[in-house]
C-alpha positions as CSV (number, residue, x, y, z in Angstrom):
1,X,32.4,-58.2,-96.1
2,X,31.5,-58.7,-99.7
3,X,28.3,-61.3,-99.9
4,X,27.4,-63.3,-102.9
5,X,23.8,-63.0,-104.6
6,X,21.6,-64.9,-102.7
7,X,24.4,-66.4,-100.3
8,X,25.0,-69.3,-102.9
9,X,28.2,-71.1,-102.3
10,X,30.3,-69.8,-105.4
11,X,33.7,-69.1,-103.4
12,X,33.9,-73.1,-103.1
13,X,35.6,-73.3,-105.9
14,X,39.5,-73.1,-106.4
15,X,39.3,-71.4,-109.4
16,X,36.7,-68.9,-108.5
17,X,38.7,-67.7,-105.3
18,X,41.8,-67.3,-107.6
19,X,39.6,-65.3,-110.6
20,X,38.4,-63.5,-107.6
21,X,41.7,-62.9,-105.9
22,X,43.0,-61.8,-109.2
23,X,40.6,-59.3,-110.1
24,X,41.0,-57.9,-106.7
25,X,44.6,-57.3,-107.2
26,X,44.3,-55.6,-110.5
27,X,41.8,-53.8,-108.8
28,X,44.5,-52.7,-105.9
29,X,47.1,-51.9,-108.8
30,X,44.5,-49.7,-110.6
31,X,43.5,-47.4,-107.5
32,X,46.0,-47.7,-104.9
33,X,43.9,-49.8,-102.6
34,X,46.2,-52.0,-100.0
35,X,44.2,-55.2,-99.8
36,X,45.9,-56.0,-96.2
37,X,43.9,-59.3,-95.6
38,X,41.6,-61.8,-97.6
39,X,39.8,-64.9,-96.7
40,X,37.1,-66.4,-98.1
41,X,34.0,-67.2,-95.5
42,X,33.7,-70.5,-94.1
43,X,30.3,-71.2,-96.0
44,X,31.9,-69.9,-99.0
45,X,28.9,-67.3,-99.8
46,X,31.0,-64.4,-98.7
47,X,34.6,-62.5,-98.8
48,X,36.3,-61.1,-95.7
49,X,38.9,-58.1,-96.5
50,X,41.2,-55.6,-94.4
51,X,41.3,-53.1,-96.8
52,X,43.4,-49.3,-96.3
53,X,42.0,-46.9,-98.9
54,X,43.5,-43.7,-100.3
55,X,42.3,-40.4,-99.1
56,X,40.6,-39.8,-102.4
57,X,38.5,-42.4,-102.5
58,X,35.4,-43.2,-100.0
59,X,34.8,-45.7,-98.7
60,X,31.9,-46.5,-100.8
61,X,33.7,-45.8,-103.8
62,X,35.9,-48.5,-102.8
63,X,33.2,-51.3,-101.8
64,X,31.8,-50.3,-106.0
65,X,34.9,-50.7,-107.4
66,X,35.7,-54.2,-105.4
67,X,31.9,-55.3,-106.4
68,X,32.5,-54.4,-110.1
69,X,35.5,-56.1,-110.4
């Protein structure tokens, strides 16, 4: 679960949850991260993700790279 800064609602937005969805995707082509399921939280402040990383990556490696992008 990714969580906005101060839990403001910015995932409201259509166009936000498609930059955001974008950027996550670029971010799967880049390191071979399978993004398996994506949903953005009912009060919009957050992101919910499956997400199957590669053995050379961490897990927090992954959550910085997701962030970043």
């Amino acid at each position: 679960m990714l969580v906005s800064k101060y839990l403001f609602k910015v995932f409201k937005n259509p166009t936000t949850q498609k930059v955001v969805t974008d950027a996550f995707k670029e971010a799967e082509m880049q390191y071979g991260i399978q993004i398996r399921e994506l949903s953005f939280g009912d009060d919009f402040a957050h992101i919910h993700m499956e997400v199957s990383i590669p053995n050379r990556l961490s897990v927090a490696q992954v959550i910085q790279i997701l962030k970043s992008h």
